[in-house]
N, C-alpha and C positions, 0 to 999 in steps of 0.2 A: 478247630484243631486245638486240643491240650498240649500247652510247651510251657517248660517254667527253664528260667536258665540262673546261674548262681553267679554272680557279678562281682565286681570292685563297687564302690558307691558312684565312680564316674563313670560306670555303664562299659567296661571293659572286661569280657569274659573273666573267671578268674581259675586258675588253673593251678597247680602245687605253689604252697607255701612254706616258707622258712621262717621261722619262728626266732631265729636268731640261737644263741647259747643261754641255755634256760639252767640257771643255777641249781640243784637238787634244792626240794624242799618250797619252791619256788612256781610262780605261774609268769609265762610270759604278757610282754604286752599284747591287748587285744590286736586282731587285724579285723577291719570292718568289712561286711559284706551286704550286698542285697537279694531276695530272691523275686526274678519280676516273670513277673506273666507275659512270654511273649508270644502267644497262639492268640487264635482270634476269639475265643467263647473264655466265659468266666470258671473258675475251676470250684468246684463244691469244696474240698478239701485238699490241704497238702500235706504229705509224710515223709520225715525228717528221721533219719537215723547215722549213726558212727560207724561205722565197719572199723576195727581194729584188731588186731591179733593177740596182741596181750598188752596189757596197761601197765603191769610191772614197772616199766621202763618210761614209761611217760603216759601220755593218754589227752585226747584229742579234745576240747568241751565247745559244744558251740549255742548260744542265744540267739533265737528267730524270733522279733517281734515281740520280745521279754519273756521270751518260753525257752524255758532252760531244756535244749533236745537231751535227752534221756533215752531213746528206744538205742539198742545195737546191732537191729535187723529188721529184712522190711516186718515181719511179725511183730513185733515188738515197736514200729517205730511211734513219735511223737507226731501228733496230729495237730497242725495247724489251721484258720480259718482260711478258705479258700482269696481266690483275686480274681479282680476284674479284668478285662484285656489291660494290658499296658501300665496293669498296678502292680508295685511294690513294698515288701516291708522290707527292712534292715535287721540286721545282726553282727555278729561278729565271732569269729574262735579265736580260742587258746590254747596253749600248750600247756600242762602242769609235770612237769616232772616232779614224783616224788624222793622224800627227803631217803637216804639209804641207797638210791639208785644210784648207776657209776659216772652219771654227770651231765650224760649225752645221751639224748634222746634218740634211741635205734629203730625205735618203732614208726609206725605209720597209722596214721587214722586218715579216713574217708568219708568227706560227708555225701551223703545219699540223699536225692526227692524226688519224690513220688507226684505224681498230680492223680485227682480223678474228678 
């Protein structure tokens, strides 16, 4: 079975985050993550993408295994190297609100993975 699940570092699903009050012009502190293989066969590949509606307002960035994810659909996602059952790499997102924005971040980003 292909399953990949996105975690806390201490192995605790991870599920919406708040980033805190992200001053314009500004990125917040990271919050770390891991993605682990938890199916039973190893995965050839994994794809890593952002779903956001619009960045204007802030915009979501996340680092998988020191690969800066860049795609913003599954078409378009970032292609990581697969994992073995039970293996993990780490990462982490942020929030960047940019500078001119009205402060506070309205938007929402999504991180998205793919297994195959």
């Amino acid at each position: 079975m292909l399953d990949i699940d996105i975690q806390t570092p201490a192995g605790a699903p991870l599920g919406s985050s708040n980033f805190g009050d992200v001053p314009p012009g500004t990125t917040s502190n990271p919050l770390p993550l891991k993605l682990v293989n938890t199916g039973t066969v190893a995965h050839a590949r994994i794809l890593c993408w952002i779903e956001q509606a619009d960045t204007t307002d802030g915009a979501m960035r996340a680092v998988i295994g020191g690969v800066a994810i860049t795609g913003t659909s599954r078409e378009t996602a970032t292609s990581l190297p697969g994992l073995a059952p039970a293996g993990s790499v780490p990462g982490e997102v942020t929030w960047y609100n940019p500078a001119g924005s009205p402060g506070l971040p309205v938007d929402t980003g999504v991180l998205r993975v793919r297994v195959e």
